[in-house]
C-alpha positions as CSV (number, residue, x, y, z in Angstrom):
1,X,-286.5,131.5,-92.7
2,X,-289.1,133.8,-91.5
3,X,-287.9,136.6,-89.2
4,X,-288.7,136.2,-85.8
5,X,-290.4,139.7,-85.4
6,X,-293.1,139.3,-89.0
7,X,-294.2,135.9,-87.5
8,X,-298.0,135.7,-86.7
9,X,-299.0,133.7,-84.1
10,X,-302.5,133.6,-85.0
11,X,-301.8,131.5,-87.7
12,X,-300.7,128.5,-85.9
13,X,-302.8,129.2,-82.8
14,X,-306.3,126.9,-83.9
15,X,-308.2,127.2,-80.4
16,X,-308.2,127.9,-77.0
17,X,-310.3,126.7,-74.6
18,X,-310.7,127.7,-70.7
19,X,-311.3,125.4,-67.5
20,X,-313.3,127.3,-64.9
21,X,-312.0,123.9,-62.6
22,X,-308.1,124.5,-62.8
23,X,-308.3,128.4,-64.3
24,X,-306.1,127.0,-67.0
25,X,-306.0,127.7,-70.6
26,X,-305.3,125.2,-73.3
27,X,-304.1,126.9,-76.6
28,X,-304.3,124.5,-79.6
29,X,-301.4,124.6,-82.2
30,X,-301.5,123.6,-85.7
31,X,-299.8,124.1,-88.6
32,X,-296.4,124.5,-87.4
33,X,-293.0,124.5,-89.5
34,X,-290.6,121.4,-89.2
35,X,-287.5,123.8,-89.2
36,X,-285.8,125.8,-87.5
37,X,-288.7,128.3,-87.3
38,X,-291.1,126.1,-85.1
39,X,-288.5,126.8,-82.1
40,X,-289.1,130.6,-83.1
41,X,-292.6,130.2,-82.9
42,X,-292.3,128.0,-79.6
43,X,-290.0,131.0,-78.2
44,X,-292.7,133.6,-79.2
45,X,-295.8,131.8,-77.5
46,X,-293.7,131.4,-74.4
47,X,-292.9,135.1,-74.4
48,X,-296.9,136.4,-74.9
49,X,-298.2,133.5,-72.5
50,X,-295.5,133.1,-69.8
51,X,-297.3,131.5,-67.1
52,X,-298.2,128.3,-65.9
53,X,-301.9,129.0,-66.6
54,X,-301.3,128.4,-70.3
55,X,-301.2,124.6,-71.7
56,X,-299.8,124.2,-75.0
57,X,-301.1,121.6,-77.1
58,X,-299.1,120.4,-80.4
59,X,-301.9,119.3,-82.8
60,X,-300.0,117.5,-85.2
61,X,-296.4,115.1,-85.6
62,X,-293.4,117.0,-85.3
63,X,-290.6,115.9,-87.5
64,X,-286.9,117.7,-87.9
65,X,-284.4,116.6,-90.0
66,X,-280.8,117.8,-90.4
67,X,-281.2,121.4,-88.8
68,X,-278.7,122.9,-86.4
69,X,-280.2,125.0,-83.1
70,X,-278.2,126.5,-80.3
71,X,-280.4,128.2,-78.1
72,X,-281.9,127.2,-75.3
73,X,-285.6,126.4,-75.2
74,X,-288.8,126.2,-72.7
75,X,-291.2,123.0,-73.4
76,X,-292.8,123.6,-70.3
77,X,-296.7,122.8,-70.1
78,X,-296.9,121.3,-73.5
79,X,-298.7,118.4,-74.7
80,X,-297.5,117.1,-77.8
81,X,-300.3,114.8,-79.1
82,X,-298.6,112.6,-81.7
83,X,-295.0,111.5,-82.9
84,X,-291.7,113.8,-82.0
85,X,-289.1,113.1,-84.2
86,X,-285.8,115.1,-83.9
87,X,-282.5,113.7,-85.8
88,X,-279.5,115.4,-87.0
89,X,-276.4,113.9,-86.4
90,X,-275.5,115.5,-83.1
91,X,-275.9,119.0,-84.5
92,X,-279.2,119.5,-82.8
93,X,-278.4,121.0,-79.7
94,X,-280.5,121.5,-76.9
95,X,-278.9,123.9,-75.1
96,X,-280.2,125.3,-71.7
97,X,-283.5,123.6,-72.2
98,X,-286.6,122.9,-69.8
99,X,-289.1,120.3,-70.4
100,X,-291.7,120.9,-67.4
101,X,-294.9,119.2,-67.2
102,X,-294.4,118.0,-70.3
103,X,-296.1,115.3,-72.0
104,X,-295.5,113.5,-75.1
105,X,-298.2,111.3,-76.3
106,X,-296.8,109.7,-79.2
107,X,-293.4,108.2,-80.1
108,X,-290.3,110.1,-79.6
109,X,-286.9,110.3,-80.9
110,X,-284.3,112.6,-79.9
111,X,-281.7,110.1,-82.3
112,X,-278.5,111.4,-82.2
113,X,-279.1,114.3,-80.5
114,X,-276.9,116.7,-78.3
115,X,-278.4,117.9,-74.7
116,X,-276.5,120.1,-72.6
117,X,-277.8,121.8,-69.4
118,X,-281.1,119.9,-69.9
119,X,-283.7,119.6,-67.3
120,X,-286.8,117.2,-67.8
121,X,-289.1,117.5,-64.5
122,X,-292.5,115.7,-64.1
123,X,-292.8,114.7,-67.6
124,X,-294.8,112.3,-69.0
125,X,-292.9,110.4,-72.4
126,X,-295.6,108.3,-73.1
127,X,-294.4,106.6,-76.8
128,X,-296.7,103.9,-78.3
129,X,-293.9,101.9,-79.2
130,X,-290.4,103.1,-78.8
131,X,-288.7,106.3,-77.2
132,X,-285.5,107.2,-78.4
133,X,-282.8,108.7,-77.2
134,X,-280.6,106.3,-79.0
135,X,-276.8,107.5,-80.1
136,X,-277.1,111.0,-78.2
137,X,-274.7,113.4,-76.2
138,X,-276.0,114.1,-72.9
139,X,-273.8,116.3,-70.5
140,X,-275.2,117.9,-67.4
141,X,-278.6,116.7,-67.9
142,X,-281.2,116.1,-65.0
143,X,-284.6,113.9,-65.6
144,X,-286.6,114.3,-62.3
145,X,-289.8,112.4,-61.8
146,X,-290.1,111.5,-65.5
147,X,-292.4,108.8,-66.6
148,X,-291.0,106.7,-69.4
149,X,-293.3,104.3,-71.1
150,X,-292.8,102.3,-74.1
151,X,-289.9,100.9,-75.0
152,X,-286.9,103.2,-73.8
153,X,-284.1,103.6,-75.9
154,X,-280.5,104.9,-74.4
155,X,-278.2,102.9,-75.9
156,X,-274.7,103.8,-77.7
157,X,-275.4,107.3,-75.9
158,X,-272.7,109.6,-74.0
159,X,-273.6,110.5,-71.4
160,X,-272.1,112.8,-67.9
161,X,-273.4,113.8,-65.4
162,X,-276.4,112.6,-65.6
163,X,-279.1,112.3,-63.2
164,X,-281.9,110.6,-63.0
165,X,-284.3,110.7,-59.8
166,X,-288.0,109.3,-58.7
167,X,-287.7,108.3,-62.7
168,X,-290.2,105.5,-64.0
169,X,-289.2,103.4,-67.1
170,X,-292.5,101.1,-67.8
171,X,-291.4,99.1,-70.8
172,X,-288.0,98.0,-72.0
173,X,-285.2,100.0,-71.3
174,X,-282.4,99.4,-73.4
175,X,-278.6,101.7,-71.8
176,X,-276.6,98.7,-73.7
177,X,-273.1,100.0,-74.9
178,X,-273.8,103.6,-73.4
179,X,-270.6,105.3,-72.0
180,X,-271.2,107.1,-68.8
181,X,-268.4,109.4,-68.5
182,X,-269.0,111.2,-65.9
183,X,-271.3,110.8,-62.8
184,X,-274.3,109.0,-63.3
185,X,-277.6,109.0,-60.7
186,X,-280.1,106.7,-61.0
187,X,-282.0,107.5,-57.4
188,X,-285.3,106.3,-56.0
189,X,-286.2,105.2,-60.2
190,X,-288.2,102.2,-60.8
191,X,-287.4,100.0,-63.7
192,X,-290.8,97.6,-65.1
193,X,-289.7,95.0,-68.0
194,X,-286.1,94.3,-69.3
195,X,-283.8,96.5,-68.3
196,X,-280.6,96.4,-70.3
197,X,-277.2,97.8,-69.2
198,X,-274.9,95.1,-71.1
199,X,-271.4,96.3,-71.8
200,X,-272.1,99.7,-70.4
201,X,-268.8,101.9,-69.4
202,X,-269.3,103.8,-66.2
203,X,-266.0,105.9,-66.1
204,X,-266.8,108.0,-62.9
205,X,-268.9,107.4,-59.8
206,X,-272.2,105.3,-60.7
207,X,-275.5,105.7,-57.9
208,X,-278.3,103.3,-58.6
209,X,-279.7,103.8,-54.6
210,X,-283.1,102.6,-53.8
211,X,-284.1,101.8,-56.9
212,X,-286.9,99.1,-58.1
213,X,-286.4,96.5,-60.9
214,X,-289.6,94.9,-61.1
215,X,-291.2,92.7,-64.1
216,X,-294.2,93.9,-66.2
217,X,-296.9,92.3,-65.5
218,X,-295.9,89.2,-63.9
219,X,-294.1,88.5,-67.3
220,X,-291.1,85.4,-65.6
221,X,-288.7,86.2,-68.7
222,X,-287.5,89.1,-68.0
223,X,-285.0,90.3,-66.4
224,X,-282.3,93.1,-65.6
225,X,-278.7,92.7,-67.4
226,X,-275.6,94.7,-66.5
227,X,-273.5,91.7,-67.6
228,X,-270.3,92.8,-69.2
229,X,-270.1,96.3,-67.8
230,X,-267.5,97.8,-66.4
231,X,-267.3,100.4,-63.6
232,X,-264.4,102.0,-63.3
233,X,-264.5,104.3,-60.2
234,X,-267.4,104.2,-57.7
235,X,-270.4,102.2,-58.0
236,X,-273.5,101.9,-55.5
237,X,-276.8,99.6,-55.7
238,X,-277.8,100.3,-51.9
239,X,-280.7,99.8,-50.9
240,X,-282.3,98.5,-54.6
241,X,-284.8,96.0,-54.9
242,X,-284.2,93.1,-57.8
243,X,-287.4,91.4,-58.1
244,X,-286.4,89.7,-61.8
245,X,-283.5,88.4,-62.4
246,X,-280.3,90.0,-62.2
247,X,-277.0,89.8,-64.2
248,X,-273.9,90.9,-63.6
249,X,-271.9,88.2,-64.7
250,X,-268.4,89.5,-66.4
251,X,-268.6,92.6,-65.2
252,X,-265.6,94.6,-63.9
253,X,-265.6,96.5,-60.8
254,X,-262.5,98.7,-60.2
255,X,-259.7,99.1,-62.7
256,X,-256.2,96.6,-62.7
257,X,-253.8,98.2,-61.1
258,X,-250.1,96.5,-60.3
259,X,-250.9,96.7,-56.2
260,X,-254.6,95.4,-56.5
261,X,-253.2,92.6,-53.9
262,X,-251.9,95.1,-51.8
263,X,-253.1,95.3,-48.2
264,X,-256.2,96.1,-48.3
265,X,-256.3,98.7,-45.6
266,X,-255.0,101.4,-48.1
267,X,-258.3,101.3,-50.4
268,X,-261.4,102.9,-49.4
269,X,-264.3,100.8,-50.2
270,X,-265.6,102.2,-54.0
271,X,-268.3,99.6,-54.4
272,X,-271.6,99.2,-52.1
273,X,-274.4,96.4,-53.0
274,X,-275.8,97.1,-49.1
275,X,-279.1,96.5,-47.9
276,X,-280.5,95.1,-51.3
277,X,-282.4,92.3,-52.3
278,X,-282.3,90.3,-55.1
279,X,-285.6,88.3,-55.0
280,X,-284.9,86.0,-57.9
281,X,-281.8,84.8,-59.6
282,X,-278.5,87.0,-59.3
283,X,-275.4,85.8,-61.4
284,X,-271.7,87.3,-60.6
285,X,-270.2,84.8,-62.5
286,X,-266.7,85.8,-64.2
287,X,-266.9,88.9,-62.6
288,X,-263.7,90.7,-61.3
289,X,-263.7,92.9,-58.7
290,X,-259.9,94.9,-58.4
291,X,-261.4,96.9,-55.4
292,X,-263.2,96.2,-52.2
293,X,-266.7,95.4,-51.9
294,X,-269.5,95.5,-49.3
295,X,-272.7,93.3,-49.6
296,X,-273.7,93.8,-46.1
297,X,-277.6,93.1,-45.3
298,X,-277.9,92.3,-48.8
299,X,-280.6,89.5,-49.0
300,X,-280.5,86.7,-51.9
301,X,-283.2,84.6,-53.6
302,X,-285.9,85.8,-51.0
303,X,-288.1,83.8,-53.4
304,X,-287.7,80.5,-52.9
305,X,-291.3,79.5,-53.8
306,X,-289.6,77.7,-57.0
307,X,-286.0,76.1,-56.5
308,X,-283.6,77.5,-58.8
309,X,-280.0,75.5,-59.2
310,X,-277.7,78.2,-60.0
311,X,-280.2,81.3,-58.3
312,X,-277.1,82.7,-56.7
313,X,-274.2,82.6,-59.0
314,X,-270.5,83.5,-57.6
315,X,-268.7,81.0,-60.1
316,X,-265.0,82.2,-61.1
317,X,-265.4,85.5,-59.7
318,X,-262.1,87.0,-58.7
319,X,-262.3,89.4,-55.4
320,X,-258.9,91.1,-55.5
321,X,-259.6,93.1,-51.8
322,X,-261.9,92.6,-49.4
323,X,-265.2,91.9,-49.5
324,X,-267.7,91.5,-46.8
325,X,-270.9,90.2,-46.7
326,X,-272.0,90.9,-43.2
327,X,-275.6,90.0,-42.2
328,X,-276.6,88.8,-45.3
329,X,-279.2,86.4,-45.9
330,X,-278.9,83.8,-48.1
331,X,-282.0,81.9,-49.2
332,X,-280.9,79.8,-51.6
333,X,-277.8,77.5,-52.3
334,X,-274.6,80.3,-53.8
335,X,-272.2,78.3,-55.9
336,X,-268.7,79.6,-55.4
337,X,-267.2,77.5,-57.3
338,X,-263.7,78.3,-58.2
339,X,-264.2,81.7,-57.0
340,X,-260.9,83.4,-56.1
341,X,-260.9,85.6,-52.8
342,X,-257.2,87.1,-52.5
343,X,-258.3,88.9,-49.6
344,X,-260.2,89.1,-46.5
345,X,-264.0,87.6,-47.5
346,X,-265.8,88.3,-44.2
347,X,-269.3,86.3,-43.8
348,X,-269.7,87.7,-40.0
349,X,-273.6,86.8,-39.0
350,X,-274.2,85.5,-42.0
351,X,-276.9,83.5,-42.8
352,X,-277.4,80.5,-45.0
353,X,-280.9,78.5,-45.3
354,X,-280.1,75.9,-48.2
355,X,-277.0,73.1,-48.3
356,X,-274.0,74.9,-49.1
357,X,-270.9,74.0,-50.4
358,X,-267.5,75.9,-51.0
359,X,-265.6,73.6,-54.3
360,X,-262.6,74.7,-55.4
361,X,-262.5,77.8,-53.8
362,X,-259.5,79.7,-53.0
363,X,-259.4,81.0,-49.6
364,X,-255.9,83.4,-49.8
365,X,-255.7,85.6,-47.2
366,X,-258.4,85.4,-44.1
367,X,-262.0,84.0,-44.4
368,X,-263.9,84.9,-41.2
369,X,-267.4,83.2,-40.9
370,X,-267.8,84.0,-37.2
371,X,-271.3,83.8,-35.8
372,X,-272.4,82.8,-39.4
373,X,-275.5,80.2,-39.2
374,X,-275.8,77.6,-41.7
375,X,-279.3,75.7,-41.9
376,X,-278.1,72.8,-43.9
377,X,-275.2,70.9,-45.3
378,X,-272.3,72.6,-45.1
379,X,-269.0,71.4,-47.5
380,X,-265.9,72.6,-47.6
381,X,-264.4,70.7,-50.7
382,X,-260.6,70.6,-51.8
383,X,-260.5,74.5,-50.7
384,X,-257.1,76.3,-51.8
385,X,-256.0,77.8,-48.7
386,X,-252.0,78.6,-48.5
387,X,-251.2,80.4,-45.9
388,X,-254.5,81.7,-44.9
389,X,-256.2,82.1,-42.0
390,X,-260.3,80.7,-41.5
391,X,-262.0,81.7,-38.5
392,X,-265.6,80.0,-37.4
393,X,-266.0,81.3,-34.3
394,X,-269.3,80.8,-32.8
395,X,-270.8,80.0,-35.6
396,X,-273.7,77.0,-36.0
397,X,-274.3,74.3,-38.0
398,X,-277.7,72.7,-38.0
399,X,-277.2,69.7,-40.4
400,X,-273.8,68.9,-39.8
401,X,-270.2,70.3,-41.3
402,X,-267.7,68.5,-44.1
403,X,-264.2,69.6,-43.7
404,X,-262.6,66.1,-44.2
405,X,-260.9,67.4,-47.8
406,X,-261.2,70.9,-47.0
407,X,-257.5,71.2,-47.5
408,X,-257.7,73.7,-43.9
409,X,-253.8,73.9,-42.5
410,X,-253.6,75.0,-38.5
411,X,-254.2,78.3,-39.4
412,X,-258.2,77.7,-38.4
413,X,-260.3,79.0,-35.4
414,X,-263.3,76.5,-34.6
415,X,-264.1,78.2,-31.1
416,X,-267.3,78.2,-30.0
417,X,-268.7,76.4,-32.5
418,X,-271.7,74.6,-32.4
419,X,-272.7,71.4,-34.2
420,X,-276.4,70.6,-33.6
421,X,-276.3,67.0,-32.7
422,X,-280.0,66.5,-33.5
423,X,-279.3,67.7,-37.3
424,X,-276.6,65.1,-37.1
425,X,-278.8,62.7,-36.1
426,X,-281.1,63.6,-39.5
427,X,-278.1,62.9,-41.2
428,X,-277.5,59.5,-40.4
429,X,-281.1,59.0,-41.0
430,X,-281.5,59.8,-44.0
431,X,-278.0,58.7,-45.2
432,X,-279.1,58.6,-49.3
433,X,-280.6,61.5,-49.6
434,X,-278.7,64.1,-48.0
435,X,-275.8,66.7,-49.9
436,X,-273.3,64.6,-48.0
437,X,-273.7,61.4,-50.0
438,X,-271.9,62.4,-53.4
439,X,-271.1,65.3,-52.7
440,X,-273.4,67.8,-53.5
441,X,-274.0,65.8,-57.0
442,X,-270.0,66.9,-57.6
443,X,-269.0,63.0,-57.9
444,X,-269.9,59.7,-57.2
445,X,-267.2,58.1,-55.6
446,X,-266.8,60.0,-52.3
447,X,-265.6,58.7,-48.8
448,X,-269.0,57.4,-47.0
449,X,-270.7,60.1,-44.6
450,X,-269.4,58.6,-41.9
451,X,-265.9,59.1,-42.6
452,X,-266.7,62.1,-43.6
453,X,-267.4,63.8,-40.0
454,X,-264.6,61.3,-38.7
455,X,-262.2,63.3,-40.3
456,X,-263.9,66.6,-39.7
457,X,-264.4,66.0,-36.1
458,X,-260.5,64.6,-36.2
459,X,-259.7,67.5,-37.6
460,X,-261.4,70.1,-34.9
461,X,-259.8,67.7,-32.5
462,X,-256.5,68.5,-33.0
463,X,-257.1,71.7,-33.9
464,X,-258.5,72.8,-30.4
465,X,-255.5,70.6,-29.1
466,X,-252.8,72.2,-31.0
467,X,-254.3,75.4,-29.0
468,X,-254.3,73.6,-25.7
469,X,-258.3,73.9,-25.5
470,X,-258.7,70.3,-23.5
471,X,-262.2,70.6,-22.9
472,X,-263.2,71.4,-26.7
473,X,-260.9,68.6,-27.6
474,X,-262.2,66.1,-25.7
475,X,-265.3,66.8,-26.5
476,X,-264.8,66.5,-30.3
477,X,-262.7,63.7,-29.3
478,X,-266.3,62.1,-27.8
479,X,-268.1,62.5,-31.0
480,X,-265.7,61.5,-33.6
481,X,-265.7,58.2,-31.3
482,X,-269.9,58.3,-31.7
483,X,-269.6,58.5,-35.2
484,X,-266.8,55.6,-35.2
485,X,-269.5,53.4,-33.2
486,X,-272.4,54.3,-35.7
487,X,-270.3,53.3,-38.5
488,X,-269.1,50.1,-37.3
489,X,-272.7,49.4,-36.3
490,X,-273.1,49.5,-39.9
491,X,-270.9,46.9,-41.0
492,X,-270.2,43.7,-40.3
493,X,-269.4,41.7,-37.3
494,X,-265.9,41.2,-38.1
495,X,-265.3,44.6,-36.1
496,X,-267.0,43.1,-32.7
497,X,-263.8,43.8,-30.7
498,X,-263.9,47.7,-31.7
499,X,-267.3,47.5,-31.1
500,X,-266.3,46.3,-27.5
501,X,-263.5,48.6,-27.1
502,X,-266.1,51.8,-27.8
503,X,-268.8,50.1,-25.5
504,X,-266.5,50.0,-22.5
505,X,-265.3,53.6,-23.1
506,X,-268.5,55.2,-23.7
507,X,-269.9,53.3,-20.4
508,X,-266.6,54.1,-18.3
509,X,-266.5,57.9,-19.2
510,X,-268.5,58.9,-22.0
511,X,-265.1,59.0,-24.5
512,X,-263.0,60.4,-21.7
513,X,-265.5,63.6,-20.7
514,X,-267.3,62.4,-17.8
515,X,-265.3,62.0,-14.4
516,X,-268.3,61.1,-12.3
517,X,-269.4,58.4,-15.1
518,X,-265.7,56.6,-14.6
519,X,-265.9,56.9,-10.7
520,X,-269.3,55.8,-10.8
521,X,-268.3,52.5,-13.3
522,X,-265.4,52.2,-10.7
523,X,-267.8,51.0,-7.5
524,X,-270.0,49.4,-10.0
525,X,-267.2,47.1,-10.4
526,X,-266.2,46.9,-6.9
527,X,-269.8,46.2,-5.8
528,X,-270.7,43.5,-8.6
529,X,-267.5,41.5,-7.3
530,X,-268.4,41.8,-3.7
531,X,-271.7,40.6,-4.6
532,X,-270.5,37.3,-6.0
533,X,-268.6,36.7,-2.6
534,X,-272.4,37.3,-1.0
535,X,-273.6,34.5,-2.0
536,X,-271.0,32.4,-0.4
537,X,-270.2,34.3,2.7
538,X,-271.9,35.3,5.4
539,X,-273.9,38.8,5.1
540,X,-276.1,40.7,7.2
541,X,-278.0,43.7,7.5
542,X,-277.0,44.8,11.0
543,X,-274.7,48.0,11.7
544,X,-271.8,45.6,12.0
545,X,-272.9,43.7,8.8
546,X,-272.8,46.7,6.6
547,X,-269.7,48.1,8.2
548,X,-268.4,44.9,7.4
549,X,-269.9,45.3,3.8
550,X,-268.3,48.6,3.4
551,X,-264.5,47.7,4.2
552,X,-264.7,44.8,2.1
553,X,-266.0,47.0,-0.4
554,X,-262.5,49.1,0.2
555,X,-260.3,46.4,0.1
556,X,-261.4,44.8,-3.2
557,X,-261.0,48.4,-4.5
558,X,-257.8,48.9,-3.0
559,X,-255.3,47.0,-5.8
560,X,-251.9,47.2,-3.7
561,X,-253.3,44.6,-0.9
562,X,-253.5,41.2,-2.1
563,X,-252.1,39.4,1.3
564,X,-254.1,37.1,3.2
565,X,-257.6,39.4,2.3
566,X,-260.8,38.6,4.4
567,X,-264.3,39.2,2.9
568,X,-267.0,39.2,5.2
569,X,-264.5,38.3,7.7
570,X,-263.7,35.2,6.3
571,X,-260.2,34.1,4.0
572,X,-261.1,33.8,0.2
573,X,-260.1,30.5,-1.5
574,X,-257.8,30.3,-4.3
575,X,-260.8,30.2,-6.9
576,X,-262.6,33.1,-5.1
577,X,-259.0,34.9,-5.5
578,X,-259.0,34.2,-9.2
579,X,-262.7,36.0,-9.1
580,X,-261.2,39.1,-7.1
581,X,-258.4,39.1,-9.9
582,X,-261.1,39.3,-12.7
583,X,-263.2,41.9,-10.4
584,X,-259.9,44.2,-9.8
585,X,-259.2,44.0,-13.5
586,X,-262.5,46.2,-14.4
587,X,-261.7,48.1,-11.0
588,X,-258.3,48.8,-12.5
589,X,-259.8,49.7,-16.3
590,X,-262.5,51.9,-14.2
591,X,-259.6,54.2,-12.0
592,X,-257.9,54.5,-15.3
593,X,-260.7,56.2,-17.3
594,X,-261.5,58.3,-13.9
595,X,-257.9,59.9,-14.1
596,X,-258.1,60.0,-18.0
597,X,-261.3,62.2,-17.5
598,X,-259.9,64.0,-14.7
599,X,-257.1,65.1,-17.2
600,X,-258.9,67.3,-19.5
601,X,-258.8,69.9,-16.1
602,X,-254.8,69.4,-15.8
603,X,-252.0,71.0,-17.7
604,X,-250.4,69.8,-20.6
């Protein structure tokens, strides 16, 4: 190899050319050795033009093979004009070096590579068809407001601490099987076209805040994969956008751990997905989380332009601690099918705009969903619940609620809930078409939709009275009798008594909630039985005629008197008695509901 002080620059210098515009020089470069002597020669020029006036461009394709460097290196301000091609078995190291305002205009590998203390800022690696950085060692390496384009190439690499910020990969990027092992920043980067992370291992704390995975060109296929990674310390996706599809599905958050059921209370919260949005398809199915979890203000499927069945995928996940999904917006159906949560799952304000159902899922420690909205149907189906405690406290339900095989225990809080009765009403309009029918397409043989809010509103029922709450009793009480009349409106006449028996206590007190309705159906009696006896007896309109009108009125309501009794002034006969008998009967049936209403203010 030449020595560094005999070399001649002038030899591999072929032009240079001024801009009066920018005051910049561009030196042309040609000719140069693919050894170790072109970094010599690279180190040279950067000594005799050390400013940033001074552009150098790279003439001709640059390929190393199988040579060893350890020095470090300054690439700033060049323009390589064709194919880079380093390789050499991780014994090219680029040590301490600066790629600044770089730009590579042809494909580039760095395949199997070392960098250490390596900064790439505003570059441009703009590869025709592939850039590699494929099998390398990366420690300590920063790439700040780089532009990748072409088809990006990271996988099998080492890499930690890593950063990468205001990055852009245009193309597909392929991290698959990379080992992250210490941190790793992916900040404010934007990712166009495949993005691949499969079976990545992320052995330290793992950023990815703010960040953009977007589709090339409208292209529908694509779609960004960390499915089968696993992150073993900290991991944050705050604040990123998903607008392709997203994968996560066997991936490992956290690391097993004999106390990972341990109250959660004594582990911080390692992994963040807040304030993102995934606007197509996200699928956590089979993933584990051994840590707690925050999804809070997250939003799901914002694009519901095209209906997607499994668009929000939770199927046989395993939450081991908490997770919280506070605020979050759910556009779409999520299937949480078999989807374990051993600890507190937290839905607080929640909001869900598609029918949702909860099948086979295992609530095992508390599951709040207080203030949550639900647009739709809403199913709660054969639930594993133990000893846990489910709290819906003031939350609403616009199309009615299924917990008839919930499998809830007493351990459930229903105050304040709201049950839109006109949603209801759509429901038993459209009896064949809703989620309720076969149960959300689970199986055809299911109890009919009446039964099934029987039993739910049953259920609330007791509920609120096994807590002494009267009032919200009674008035569940009320509608699970509404739903008993629609359904034996439904069928046959061979339930005309029942039909009878509801009649008389919806009209007496509206299902024992209305005092004023039973006091009301009380002198209704009383007057429709004196008003037989008007036809018969003398009546008048004079002051003395209605006073007369009015203690008749008193007696027939008063049940203890039966002795001689005048109406009108005048003795009854024995089949006017048998009349008053009949009249004091609904009298009696009217007092009764009164007190019955009148009840739900007393004490138990």
């Amino acid at each position: 190899m030449e020595d560094i002080t005999t070399i001649d620059l002038q030899k591999y210098i072929k032009k240079k050319l001024s801009s009066p515009e920018t005051e910049r020089q561009k030196i042309w470069l040609h000719n140069l050795p693919e050894n170790e002597e072109l970094f010599n020669i690279i180190e040279l020029l950067r000594k005799e033009y050390n400013n940033e006036n001074f552009i150098f461009i790279i003439n001709q394709k640059i390929e190393t093979k199988k040579i060893t460097i350890n020095r470090n290196i300054d690439f700033s301000n060049c323009v390589f004009k064709y194919e880079v091609y380093f390789e050499n078995d991780k014994k090219l190291l680029f040590d301490s070096t600066h790629f600044h305002k770089t730009t590579f205009n042809g494909n580039i590998t760095f395949f199997n590579s070392k960098f250490y203390l390596t900064k790439f800022e505003d570059v441009v690696l703009q590869g025709d068809d592939y850039i590699v950085f494929a099998k390398c060692s990366l420690y300590k390496v920063e790439f700040h407001n780089v532009n990748f384009r072409g088809n990006i190439q990271f996988d099998q690499s080492e890499m930690k601490d890593v950063s990468f910020k205001n990055c852009t990969f245009k193309g597909k990027t392929d991290f698959s099987k990379a080992s992250f092992k210490g941190k790793s920043e992916f900040l404010n980067c934007t990712f166009k076209g495949n993005t691949d992370f499969r079976e990545v291992s992320f052995k330290e704390k793992s950023e990815f805040l703010n960040c953009t995975f977007d589709s090339s060109e409208n292209n529908t296929t694509e779609k960004v994969n960390f499915s089968g990674c696993t992150f073993e310390q900290e991991a944050n996706f705050s604040g990123s956008i998903f607008n392709l599809k997203a994968n996560f599905s066997n991936t490992i958050f956290g690391i097993k751990k004999e106390n990972n059921n341990s109250y959660e209370g004594s582990s911080e919260v390692k992994f963040l997905i807040e304030n993102a949005k995934f606007q197509k398809e996200v699928d956590f199915s089979k993933a584990i989380f051994y840590d707690a979890i925050y999804f809070s203000g997250t939003e799901f499927y914002t694009d519901t332009k095209v209906y997607k069945e499994e668009s929000i995928n939770f199927k046989n996940a395993q939450f081991k601690k908490k997770v919280r999904f506070h605020r979050c917006k759910f556009h779409n159906t999520v299937h949480f099918e078999n989807t374990s949560f051993n600890k507190l799952v937290d839905f607080y304000c929640a909001h869900f705009y598609k029918p949702q159902q909860f099948h086979f899922t295992d609530f095992l420690d508390r599951a709040i969903f207080s203030n949550t909205e639900f647009n739709e149907e809403v199913q709660f189906l054969h639930c594993k619940v133990d000893n846990s405690y489910v709290r819906f406290e003031s939350a609403t339900f616009k199309k009615g609620l299924d917990i008839s095989r919930s499998n809830f225990n007493d351990k459930v809080n229903f105050w304040n809930i709201e049950i839109e009765e006109s949603g209801e009403q759509y429901i038993f309009n459209n009896l064949k078409s809703v989620k309720y029918v076969n149960d959300f397409e689970v199986q055809d043989k299911t109890p009919t939709i009446y039964k099934q809010f029987r039993e739910t509103y049953r259920i609330i029922k007791s509920n609120f009275y096994s807590q002494n709450n009267k009032i919200e009793a009674l008035e569940f009480s009320k509608r699970e009798m509404l739903v008993y009349e629609r359904e034996l409106k439904s069928v046959s006449s061979k339930s005309n008594n029942n039909k009878l028996l509801l009649l008389a206590n919806k009209i007496s007190n509206n299902f024992g909630t209305n005092w004023l309705r039973g006091i009301l159906f009380t002198a209704s009696a009383g007057i429709i039985t004196l008003s037989f006896f008007s036809y018969n007896l003398k009546f008048s309109l004079t002051s003395a005629g209605v006073s007369n009108f009015l203690k008749s009125l008193v007696d027939i309501l008063n049940l203890t008197d039966w002795n001689e009794m005048t109406i009108f002034g005048e003795k009854l006969t024995n089949w006017q008695y048998i009349f008053l008998f009949i009249g004091r009967i609904f009298v009696a049936y009217g007092v009764y509901q009164t007190v019955q209403a009148f009840r739900k203010f007393g004490k138990s």
